[in-house]
C-alpha positions as CSV (number, residue, x, y, z in Angstrom):
1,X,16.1,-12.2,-28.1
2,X,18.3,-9.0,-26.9
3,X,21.8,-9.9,-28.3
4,X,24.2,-5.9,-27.3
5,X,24.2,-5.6,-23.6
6,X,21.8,-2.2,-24.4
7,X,19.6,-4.2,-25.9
8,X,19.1,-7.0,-22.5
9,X,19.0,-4.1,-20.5
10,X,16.4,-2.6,-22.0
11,X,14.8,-5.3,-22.5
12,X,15.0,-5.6,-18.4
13,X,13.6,-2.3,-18.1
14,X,10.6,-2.8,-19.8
15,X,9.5,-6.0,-18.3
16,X,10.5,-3.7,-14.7
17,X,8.0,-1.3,-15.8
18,X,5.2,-3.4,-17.6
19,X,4.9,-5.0,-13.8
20,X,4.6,-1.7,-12.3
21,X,2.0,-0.4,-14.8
22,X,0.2,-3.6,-14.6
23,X,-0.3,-3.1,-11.0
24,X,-1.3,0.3,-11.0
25,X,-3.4,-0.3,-13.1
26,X,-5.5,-3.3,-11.5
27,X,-5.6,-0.2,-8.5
28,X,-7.4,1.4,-10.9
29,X,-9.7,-0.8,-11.4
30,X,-10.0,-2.1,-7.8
31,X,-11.2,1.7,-6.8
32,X,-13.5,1.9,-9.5
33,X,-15.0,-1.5,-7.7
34,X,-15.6,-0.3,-4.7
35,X,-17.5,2.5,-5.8
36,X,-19.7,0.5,-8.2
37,X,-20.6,-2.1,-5.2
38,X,-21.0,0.7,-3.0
39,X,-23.5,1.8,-5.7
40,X,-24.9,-1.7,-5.8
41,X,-25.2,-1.9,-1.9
42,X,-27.2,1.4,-2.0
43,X,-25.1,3.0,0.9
44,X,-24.9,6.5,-0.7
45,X,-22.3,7.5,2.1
46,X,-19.9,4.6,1.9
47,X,-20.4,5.0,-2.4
48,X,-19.9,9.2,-1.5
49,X,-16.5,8.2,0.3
50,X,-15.8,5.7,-2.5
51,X,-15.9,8.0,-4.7
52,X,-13.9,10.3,-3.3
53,X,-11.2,7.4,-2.7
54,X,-11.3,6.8,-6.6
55,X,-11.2,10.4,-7.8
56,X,-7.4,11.0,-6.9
57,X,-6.1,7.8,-8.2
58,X,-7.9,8.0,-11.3
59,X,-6.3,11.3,-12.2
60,X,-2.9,10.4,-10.9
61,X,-2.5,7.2,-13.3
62,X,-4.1,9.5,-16.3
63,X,-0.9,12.0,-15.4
64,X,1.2,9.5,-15.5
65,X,-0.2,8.4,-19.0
66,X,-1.4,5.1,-17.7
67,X,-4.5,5.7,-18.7
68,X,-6.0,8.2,-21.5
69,X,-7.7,11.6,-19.9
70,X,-10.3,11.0,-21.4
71,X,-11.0,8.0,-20.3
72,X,-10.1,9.4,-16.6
73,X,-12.6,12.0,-17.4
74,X,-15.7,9.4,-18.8
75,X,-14.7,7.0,-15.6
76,X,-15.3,10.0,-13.1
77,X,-18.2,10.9,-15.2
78,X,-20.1,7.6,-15.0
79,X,-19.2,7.1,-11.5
80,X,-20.6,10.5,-10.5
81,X,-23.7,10.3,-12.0
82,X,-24.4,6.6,-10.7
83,X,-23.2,8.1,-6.9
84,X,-25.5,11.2,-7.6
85,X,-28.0,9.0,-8.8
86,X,-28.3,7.1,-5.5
87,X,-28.1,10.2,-3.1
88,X,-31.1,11.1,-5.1
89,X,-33.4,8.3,-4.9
């Protein structure tokens, strides 16, 4: 336990900001959903305008440093090609 008054504070702070990460990043993952059952609906429009929903938030929270931007990048990747993947067939 925290014992200077710095210390508790900080130790304040970061429970403050694990709750706010923590909920951006279930956001995350909550867009990413929608595209995948989009994708699994096989509405290419709605899964098109999912997409396009997810795109945005996924790079914001990997400038933030929430996520890595890499694995932003291999998230929009996979997404893409399952959304082109549907327009296609």
């Amino acid at each position: 336990m925290a014992n200077s008054p710095s210390a508790r504070k900080r130790a304040r702070t970061q429970e403050k900001r694990r709750k706010h990460n923590v909920s951006q990043r279930s956001m995350v993952r909550t867009y990413i959903k929608k595209v995948l059952a989009a994708v699994a609906t096989g509405n290419a429009e709605e899964a098109r305008t999912a997409y396009a929903a997810a795109v945005p938030v996924v790079d914001r929270m990997a400038d933030k440093g929430l996520i890595h931007k890499n694995k932003a990048a291999r998230h929009k990747s996979r997404l893409n090609a399952r959304v082109k993947a549907l327009a296609t067939a």
